[in-house]
DRENVEX-754556 format. One line per field, with one value per atom (N, C-alpha, C): x, y, z; residue in one letter; atom name; residue number from 1. Coordinates in steps of 0.02 Angstrom, whole numbers. Layout:
% DRENVEX-754556
x <- (X	...)
y <- (Y	...)
z <- (Z	...)
type <- (A	...)
atom <- (CA	...)
seq <- (NUM	...)
//
This chain:
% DRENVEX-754556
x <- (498	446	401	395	330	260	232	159	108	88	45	-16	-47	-97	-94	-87	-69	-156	-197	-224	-214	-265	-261	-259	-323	-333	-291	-232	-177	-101	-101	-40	-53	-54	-23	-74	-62	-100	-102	-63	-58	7	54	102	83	148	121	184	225	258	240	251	216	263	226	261	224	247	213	235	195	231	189	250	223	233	197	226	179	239	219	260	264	259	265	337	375	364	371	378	451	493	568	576	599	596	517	474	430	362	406	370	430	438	475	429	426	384	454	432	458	401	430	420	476	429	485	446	462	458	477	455	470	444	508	480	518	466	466	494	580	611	599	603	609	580	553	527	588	634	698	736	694	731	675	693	633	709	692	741	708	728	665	712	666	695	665	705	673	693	641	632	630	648	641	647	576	553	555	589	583	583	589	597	636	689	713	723	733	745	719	652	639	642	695	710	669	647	619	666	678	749	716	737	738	808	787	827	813	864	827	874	866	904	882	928	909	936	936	973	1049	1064	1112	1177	1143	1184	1183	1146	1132	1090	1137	1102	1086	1018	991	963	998	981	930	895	879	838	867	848	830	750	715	687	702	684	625	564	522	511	482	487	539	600	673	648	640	593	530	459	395	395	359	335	402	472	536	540	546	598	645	685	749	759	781	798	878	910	981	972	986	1005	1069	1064	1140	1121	1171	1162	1241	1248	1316	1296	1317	1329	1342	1302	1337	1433	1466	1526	1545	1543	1556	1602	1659	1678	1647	1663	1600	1649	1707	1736	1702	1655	1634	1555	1539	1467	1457	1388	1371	1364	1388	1374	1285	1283	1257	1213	1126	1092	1050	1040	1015	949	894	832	797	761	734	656	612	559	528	468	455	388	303	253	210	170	146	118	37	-15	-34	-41	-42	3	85	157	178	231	254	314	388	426	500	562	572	627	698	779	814	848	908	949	1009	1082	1123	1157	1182	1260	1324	1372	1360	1388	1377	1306	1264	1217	1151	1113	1075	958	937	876	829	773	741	673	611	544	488	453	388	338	273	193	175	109	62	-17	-30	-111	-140	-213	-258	-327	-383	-417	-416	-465	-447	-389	-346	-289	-220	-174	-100	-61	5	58	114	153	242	294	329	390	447	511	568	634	674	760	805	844	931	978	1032	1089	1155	1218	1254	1313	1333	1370	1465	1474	1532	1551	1476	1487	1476	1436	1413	1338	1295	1248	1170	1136	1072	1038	1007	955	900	869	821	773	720	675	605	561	491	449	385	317	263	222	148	105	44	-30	-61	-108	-167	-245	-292	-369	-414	-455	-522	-577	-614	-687	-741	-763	-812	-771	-802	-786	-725	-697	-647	-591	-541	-452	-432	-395	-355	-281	-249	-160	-115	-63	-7	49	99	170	214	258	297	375	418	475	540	563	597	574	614	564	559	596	578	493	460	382	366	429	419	412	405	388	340	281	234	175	143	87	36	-3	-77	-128	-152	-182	-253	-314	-375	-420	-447	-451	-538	-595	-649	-705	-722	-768	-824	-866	-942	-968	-960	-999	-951	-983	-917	-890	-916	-882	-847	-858	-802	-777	-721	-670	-637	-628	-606	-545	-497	-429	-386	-375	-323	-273	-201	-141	-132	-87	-60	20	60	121	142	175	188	260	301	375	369	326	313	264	238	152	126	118	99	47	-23	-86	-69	-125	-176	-231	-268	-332	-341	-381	-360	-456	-464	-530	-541	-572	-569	-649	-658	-733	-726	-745	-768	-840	-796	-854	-880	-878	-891	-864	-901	-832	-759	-737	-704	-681	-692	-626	-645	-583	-618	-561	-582	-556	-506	-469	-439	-408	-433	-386	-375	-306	-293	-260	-258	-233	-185	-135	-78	-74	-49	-42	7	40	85	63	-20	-58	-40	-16	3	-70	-99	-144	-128	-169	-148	-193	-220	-286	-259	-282	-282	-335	-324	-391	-353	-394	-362	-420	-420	-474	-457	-493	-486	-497	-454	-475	-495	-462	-473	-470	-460	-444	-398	-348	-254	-210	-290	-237	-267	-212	-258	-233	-256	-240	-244	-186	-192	-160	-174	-154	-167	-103	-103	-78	-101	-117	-95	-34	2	-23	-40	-45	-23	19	42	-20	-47	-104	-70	-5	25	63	64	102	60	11	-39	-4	83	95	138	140	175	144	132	91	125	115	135	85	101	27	76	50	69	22	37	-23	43	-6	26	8	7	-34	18	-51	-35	-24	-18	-9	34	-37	7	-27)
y <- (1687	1734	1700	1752	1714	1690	1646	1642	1626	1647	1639	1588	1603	1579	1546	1499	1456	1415	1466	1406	1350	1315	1227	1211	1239	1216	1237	1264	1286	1268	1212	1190	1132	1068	1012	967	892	875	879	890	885	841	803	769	725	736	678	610	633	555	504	453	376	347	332	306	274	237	179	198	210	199	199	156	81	118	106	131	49	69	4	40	21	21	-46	-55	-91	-76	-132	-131	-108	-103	-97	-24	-7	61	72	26	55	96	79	93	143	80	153	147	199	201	190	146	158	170	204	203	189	168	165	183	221	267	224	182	181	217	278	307	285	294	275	345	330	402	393	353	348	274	273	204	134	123	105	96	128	175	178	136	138	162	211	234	215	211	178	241	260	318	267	242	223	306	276	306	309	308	278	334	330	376	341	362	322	392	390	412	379	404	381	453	446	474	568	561	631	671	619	645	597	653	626	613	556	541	510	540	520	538	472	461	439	462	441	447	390	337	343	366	359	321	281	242	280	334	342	336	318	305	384	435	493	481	483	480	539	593	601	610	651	625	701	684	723	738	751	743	792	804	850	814	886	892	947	914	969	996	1062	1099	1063	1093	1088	1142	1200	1237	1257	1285	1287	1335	1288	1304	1311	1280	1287	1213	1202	1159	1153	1114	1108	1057	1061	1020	1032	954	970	932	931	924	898	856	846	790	784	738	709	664	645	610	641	604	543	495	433	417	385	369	426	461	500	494	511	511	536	514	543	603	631	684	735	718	761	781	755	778	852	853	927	963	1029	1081	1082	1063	1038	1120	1085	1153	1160	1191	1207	1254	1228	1263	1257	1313	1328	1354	1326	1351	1355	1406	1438	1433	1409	1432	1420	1473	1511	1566	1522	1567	1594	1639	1674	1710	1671	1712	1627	1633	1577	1591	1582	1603	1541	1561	1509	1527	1506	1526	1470	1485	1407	1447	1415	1423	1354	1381	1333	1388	1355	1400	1455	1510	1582	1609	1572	1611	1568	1658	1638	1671	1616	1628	1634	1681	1675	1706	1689	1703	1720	1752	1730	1771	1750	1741	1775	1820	1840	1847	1808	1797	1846	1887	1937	1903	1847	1838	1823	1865	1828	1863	1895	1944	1910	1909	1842	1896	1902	1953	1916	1898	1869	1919	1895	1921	1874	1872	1841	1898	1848	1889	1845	1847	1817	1867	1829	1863	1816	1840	1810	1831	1809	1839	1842	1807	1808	1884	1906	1951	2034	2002	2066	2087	2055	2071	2032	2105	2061	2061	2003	2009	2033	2047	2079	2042	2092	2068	2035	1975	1987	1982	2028	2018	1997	1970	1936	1953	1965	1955	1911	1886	1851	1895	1887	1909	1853	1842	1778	1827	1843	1859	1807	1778	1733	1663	1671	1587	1628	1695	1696	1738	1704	1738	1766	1830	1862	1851	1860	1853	1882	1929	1977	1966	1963	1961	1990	2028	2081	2024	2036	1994	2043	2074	2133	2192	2258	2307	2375	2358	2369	2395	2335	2343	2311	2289	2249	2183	2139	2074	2053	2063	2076	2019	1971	1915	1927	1897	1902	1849	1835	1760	1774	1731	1753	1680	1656	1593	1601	1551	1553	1484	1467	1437	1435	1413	1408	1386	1310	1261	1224	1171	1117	1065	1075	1020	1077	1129	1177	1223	1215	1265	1299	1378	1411	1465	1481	1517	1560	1609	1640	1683	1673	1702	1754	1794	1830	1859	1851	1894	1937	2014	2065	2074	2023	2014	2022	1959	1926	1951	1954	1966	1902	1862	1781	1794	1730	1714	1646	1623	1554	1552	1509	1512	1427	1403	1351	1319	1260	1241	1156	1160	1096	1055	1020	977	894	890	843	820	742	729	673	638	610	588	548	560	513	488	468	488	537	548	607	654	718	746	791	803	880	933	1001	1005	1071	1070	1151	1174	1241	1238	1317	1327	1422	1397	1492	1512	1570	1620	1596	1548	1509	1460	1452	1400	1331	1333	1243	1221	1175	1145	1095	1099	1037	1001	935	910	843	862	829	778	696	651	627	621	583	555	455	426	406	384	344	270	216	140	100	122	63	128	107	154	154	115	119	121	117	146	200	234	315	272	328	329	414	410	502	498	533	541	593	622	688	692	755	781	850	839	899	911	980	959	1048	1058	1138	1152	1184	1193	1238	1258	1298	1211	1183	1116	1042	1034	969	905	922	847	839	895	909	904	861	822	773	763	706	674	628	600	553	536	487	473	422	396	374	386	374	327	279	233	228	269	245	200	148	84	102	110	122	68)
z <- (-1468	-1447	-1396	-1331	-1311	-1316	-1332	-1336	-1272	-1251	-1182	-1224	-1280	-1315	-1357	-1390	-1460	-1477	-1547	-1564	-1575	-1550	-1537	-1623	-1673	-1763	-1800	-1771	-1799	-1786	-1722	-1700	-1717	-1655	-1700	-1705	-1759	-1761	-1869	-1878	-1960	-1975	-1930	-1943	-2013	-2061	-2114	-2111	-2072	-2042	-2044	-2070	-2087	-2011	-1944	-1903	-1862	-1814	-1750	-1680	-1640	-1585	-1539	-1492	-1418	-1385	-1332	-1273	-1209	-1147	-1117	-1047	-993	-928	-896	-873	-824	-754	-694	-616	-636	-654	-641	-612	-555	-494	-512	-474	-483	-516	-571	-631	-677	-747	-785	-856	-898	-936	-1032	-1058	-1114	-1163	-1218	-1294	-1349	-1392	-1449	-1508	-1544	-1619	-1658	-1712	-1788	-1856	-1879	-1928	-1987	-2044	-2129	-2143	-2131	-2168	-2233	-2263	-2347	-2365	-2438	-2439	-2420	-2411	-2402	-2351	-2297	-2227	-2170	-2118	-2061	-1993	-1978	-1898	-1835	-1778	-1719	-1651	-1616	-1564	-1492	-1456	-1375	-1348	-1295	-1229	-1180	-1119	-1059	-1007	-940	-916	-839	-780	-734	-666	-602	-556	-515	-473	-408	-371	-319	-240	-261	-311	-321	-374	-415	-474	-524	-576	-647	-699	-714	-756	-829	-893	-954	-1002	-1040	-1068	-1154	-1195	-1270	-1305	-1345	-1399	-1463	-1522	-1608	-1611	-1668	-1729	-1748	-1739	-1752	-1687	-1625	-1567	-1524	-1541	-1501	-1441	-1373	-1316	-1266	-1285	-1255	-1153	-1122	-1058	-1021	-960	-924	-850	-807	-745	-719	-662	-658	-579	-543	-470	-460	-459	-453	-335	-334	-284	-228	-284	-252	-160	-206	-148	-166	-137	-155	-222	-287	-327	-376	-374	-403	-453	-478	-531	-558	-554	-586	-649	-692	-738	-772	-784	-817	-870	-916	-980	-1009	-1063	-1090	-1154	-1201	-1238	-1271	-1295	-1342	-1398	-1441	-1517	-1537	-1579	-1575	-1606	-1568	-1598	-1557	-1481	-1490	-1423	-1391	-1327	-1274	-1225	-1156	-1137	-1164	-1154	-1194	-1246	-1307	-1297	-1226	-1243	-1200	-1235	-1252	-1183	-1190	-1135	-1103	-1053	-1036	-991	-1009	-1010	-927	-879	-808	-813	-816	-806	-742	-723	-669	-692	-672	-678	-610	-613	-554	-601	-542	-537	-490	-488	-395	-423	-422	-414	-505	-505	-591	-614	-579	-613	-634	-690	-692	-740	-737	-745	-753	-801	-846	-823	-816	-835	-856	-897	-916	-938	-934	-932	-970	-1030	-1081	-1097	-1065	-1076	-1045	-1087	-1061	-1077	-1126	-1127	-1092	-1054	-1022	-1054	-1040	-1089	-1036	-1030	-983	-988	-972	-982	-926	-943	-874	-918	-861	-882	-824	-832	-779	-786	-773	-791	-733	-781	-702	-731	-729	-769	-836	-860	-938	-990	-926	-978	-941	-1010	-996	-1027	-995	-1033	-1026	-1045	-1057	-1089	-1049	-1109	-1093	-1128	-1155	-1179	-1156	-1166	-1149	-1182	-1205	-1158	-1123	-1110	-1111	-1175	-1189	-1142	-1061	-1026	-1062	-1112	-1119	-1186	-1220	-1262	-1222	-1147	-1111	-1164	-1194	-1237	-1214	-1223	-1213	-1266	-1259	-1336	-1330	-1399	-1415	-1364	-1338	-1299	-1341	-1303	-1346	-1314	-1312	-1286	-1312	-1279	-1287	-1235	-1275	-1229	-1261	-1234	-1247	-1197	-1234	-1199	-1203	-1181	-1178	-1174	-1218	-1226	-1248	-1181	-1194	-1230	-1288	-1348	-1395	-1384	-1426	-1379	-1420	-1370	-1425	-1391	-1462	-1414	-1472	-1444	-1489	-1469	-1503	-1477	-1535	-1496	-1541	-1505	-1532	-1525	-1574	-1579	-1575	-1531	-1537	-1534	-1489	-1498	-1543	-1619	-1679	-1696	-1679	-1706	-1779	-1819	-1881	-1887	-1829	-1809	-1766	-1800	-1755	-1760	-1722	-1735	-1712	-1723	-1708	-1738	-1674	-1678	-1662	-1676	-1669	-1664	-1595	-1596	-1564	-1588	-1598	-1580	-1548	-1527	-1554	-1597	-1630	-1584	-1569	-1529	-1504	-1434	-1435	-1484	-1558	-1583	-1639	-1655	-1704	-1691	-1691	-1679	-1744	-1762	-1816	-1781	-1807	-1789	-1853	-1851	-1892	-1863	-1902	-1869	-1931	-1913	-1957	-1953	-1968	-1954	-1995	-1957	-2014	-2037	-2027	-2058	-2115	-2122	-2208	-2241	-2209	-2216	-2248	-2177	-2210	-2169	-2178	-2134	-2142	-2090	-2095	-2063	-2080	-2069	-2067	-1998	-2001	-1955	-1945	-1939	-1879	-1833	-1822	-1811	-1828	-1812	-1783	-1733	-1701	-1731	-1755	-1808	-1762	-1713	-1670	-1592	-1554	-1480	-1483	-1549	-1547	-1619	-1660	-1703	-1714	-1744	-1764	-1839	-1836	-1937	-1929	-1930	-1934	-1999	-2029	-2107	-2086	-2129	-2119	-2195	-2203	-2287	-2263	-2283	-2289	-2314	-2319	-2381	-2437	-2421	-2472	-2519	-2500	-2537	-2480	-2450	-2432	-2403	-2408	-2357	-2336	-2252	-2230	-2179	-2208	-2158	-2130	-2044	-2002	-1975	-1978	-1932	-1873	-1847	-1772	-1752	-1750	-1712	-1666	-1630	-1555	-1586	-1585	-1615	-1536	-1494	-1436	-1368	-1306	-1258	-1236	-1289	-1280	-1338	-1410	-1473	-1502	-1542	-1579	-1658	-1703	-1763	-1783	-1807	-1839	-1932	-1944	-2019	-2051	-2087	-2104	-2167	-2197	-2283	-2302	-2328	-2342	-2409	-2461	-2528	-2535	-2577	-2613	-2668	-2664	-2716	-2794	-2776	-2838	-2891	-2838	-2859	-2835	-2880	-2856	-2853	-2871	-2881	-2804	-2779	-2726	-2651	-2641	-2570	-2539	-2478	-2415	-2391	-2388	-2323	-2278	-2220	-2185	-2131	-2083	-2048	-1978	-1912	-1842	-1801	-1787	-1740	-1664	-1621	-1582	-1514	-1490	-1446	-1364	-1315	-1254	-1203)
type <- (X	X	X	X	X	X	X	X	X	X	X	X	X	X	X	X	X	X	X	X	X	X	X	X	X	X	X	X	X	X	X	X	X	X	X	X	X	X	X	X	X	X	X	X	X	X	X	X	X	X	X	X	X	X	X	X	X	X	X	X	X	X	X	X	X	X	X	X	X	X	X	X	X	X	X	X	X	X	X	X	X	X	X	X	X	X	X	X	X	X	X	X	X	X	X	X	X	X	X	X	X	X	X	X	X	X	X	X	X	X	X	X	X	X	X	X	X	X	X	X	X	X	X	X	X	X	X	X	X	X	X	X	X	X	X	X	X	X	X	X	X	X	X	X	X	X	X	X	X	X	X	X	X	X	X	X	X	X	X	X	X	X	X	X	X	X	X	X	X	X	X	X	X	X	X	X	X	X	X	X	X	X	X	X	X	X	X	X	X	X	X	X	X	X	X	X	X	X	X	X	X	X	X	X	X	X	X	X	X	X	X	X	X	X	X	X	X	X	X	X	X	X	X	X	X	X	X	X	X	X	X	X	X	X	X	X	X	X	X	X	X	X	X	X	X	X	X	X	X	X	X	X	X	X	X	X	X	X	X	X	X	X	X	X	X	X	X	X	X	X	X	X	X	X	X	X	X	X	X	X	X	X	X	X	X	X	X	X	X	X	X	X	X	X	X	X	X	X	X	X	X	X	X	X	X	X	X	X	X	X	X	X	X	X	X	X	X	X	X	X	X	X	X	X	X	X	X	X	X	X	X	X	X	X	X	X	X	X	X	X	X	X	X	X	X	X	X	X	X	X	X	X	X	X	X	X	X	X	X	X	X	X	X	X	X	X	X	X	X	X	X	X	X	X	X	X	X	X	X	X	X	X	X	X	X	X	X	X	X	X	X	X	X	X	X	X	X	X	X	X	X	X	X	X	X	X	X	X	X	X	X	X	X	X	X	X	X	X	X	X	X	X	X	X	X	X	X	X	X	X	X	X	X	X	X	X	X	X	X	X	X	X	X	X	X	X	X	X	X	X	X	X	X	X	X	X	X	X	X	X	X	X	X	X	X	X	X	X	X	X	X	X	X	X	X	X	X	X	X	X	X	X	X	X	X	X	X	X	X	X	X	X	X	X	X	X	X	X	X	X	X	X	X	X	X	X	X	X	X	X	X	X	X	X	X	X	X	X	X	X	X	X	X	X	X	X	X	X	X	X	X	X	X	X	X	X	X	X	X	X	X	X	X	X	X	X	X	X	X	X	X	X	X	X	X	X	X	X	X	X	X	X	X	X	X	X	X	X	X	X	X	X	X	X	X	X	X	X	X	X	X	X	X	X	X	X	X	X	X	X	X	X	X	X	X	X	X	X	X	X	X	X	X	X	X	X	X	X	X	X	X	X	X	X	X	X	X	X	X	X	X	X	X	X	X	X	X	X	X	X	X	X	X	X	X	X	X	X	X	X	X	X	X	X	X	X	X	X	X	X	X	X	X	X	X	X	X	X	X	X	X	X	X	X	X	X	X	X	X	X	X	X	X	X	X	X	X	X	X	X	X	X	X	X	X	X	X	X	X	X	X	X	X	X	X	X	X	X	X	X	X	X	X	X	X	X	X	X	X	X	X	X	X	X	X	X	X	X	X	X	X	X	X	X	X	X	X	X	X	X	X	X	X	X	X	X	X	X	X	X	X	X	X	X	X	X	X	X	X	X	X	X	X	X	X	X	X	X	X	X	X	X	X	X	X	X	X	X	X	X	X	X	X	X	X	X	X	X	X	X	X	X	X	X	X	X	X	X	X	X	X	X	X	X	X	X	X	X)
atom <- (N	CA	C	N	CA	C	N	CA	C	N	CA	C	N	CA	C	N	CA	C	N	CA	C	N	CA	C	N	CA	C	N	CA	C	N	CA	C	N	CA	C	N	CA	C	N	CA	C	N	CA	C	N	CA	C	N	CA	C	N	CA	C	N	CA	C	N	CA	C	N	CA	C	N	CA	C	N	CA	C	N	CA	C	N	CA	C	N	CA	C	N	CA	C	N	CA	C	N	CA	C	N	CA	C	N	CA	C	N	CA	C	N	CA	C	N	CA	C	N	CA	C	N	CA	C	N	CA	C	N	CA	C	N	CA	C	N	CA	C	N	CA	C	N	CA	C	N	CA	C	N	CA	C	N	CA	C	N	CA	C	N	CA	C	N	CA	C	N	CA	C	N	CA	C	N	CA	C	N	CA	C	N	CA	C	N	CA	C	N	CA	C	N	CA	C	N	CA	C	N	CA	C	N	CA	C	N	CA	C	N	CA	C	N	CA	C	N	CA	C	N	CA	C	N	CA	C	N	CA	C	N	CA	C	N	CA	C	N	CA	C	N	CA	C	N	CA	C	N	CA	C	N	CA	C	N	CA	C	N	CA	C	N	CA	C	N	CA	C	N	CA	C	N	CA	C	N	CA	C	N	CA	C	N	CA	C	N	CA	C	N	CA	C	N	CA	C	N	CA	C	N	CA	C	N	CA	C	N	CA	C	N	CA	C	N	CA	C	N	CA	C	N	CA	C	N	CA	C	N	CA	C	N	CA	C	N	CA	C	N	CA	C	N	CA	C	N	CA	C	N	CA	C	N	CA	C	N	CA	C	N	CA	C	N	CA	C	N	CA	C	N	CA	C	N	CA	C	N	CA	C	N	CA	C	N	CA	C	N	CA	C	N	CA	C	N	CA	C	N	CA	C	N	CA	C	N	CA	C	N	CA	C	N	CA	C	N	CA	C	N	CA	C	N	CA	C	N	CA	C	N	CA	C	N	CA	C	N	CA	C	N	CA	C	N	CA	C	N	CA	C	N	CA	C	N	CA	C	N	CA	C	N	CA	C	N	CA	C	N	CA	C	N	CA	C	N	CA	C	N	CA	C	N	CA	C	N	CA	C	N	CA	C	N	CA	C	N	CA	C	N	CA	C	N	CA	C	N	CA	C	N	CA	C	N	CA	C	N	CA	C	N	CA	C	N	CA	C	N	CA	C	N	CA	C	N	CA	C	N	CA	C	N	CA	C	N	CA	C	N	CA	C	N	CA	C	N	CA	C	N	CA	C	N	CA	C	N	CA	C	N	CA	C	N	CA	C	N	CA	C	N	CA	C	N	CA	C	N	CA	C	N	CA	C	N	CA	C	N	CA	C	N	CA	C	N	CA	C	N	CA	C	N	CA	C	N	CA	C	N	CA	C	N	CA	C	N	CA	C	N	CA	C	N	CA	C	N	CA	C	N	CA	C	N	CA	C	N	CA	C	N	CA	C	N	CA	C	N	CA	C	N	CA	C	N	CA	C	N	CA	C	N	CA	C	N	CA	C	N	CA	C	N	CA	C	N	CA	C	N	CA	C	N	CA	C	N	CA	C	N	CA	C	N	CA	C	N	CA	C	N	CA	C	N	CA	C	N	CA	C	N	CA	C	N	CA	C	N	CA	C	N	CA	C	N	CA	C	N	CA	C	N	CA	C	N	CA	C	N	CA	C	N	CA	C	N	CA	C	N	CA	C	N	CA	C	N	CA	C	N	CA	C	N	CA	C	N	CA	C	N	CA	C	N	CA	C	N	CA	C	N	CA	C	N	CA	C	N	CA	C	N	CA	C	N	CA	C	N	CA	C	N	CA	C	N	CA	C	N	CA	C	N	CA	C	N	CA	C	N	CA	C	N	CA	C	N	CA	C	N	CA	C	N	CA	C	N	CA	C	N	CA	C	N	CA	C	N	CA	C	N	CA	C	N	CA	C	N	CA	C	N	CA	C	N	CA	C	N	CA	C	N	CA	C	N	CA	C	N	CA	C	N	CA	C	N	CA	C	N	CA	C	N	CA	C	N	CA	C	N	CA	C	N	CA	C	N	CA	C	N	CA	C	N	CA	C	N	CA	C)
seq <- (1	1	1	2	2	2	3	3	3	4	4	4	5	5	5	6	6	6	7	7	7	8	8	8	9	9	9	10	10	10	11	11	11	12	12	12	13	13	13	14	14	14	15	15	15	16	16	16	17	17	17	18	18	18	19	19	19	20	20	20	21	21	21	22	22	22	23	23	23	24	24	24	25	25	25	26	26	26	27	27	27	28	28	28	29	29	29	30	30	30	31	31	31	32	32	32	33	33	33	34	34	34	35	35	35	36	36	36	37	37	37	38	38	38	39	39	39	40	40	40	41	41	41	42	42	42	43	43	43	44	44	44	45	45	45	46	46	46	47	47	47	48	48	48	49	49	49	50	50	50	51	51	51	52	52	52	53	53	53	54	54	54	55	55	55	56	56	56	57	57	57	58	58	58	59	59	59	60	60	60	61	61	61	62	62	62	63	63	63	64	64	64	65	65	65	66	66	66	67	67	67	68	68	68	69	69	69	70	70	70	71	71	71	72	72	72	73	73	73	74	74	74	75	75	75	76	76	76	77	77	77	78	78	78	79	79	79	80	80	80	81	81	81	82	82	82	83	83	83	84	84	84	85	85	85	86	86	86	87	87	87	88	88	88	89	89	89	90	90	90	91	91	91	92	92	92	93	93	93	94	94	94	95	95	95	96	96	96	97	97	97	98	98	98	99	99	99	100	100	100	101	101	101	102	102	102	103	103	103	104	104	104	105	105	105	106	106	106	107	107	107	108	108	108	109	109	109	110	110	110	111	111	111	112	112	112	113	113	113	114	114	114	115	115	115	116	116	116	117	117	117	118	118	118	119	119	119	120	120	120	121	121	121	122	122	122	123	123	123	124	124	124	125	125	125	126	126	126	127	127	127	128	128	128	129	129	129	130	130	130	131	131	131	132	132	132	133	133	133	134	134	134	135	135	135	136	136	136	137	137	137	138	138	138	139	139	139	140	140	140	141	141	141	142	142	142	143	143	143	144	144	144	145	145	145	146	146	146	147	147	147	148	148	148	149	149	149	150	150	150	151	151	151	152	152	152	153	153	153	154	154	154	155	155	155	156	156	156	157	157	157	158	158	158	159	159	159	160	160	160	161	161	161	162	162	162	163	163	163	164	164	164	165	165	165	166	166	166	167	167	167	168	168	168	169	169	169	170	170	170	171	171	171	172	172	172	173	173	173	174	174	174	175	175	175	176	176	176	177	177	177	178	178	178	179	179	179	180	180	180	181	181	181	182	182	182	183	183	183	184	184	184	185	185	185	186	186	186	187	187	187	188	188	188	189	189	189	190	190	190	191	191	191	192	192	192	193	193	193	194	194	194	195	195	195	196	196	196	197	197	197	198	198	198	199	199	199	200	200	200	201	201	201	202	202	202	203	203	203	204	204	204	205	205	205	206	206	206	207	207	207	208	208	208	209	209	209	210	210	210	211	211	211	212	212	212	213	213	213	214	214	214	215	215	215	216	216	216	217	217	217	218	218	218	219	219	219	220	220	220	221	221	221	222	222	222	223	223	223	224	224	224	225	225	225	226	226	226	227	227	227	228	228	228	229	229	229	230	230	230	231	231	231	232	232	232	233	233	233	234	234	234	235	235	235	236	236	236	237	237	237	238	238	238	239	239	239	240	240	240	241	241	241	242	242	242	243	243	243	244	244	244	245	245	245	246	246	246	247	247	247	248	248	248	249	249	249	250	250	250	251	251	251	252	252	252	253	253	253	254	254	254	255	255	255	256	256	256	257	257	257	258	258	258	259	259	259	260	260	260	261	261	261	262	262	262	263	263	263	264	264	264	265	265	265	266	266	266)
//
């Protein structure tokens, strides 16, 4: 579905992943940028993901490595022509033949001015989006076309509005009318932010909260209609490390909680 609008106290920023990660910057072409991820899959079990981010002759080239030998690739030509992008895609499995890797995906993005607009192509099927902002009013929509079934998919729309310190946002998922969202995002002051979603599939909510408890750390907790809660910190330790740490807890099941903590080193 498209979202033109995504509350900020309601997306991310609740990870309970127990993980580390570096990041550092080489002269090699100029500058290439790595990271490397170590996550605590299990008490027993640490996996590590590199990364590596470089440029030559125009192109933005990355690349990314698991523990299990899955390599990750992708190369991106921005205003191939004015306001165009290109990106290709691909990945292979570890253990896997270079005859076996994956169908490989072609996106085009386009933005110019207050239109901004999406296409990729993976096999026969083709996925494609756009945005039109007039002020404080944003409309999108989205659609699938599977050329080898002759089928298009269900379409989906979104708006978003900005009144002042609050945005409202709707998005229809098909044009049924039984998948329907609605988001409601709120400004107090600059240090609290308050947001609620709702969807009418399920008929689930959340309601979610953020406070800036100083200029260097701040606190977000949100709670769903499922009972789950989940509170978010994120400090600033240096002006090249963070710390985040996050708190899952089921309130139907108190024994049923996550926590984990993120540091991160660039």
């Amino acid at each position: 579905m498209v979202r033109p609008c995504i509350a900020g106290v309601l997306g991310a920023g609740y990870g309970t992943a127990t993980k580390v990660d570096i990041s550092t910057k080489s002269d090699l072409n100029d500058g290439t940028a790595i990271k490397t991820t170590f996550v605590r899959d299990a008490a027993d079990k640490i996996s590590a993901v590199l990364k590596a981010s470089t440029s030559w002759n125009g192109f933005q080239l990355d690349a990314t490595a698991n523990g299990a030998g899955t390599i990750k690739t992708s190369a991106a030509m921005a205003d191939v022509v004015d306001g165009v992008k290109l990106t290709f895609e691909t990945s292979l499995a570890g253990g896997a033949k270079v005859a076996d890797i994956a169908t490989p995906t072609i996106t085009a993005d386009y933005e110019q001015g207050d239109v901004s607009a999406s296409a990729s192509v993976t096999g026969s099927t083709l996925d494609a989006s756009a945005t039109f902002s007039a002020g404080d009013i944003c409309v999108g929509a989205a659609t699938s076309y599977d050329s080898s079934a002759g089928s298009l998919g269900d379409p989906s729309l979104a708006a978003s509005y900005t009144m002042g310190a609050t945005s409202l946002t709707a998005g229809m998922n098909g044009l049924s009318g039984d998948d329907l969202t609605a988001t409601v995002a709120h400004t107090v002051n600059e240090d609290l932010k308050v947001a609620g979603t709702f969807t009418s599939k399920d008929q689930k909510f959340a309601l979610g909260a953020g406070y800036v408890l100083d200029s260097g750390s701040s606190i977000k907790a949100k709670v769903n209609s499922d009972g789950v809660l989940s509170v978010g910190y994120a400090r600033k330790l240096t002006p090249k490390a963070s710390l985040n740490a996050g708190l899952q807890v089921d309130t139907n099941d108190m024994d049923s909680r996550k926590f984990g903590i993120a540091l991160n080193v660039a």
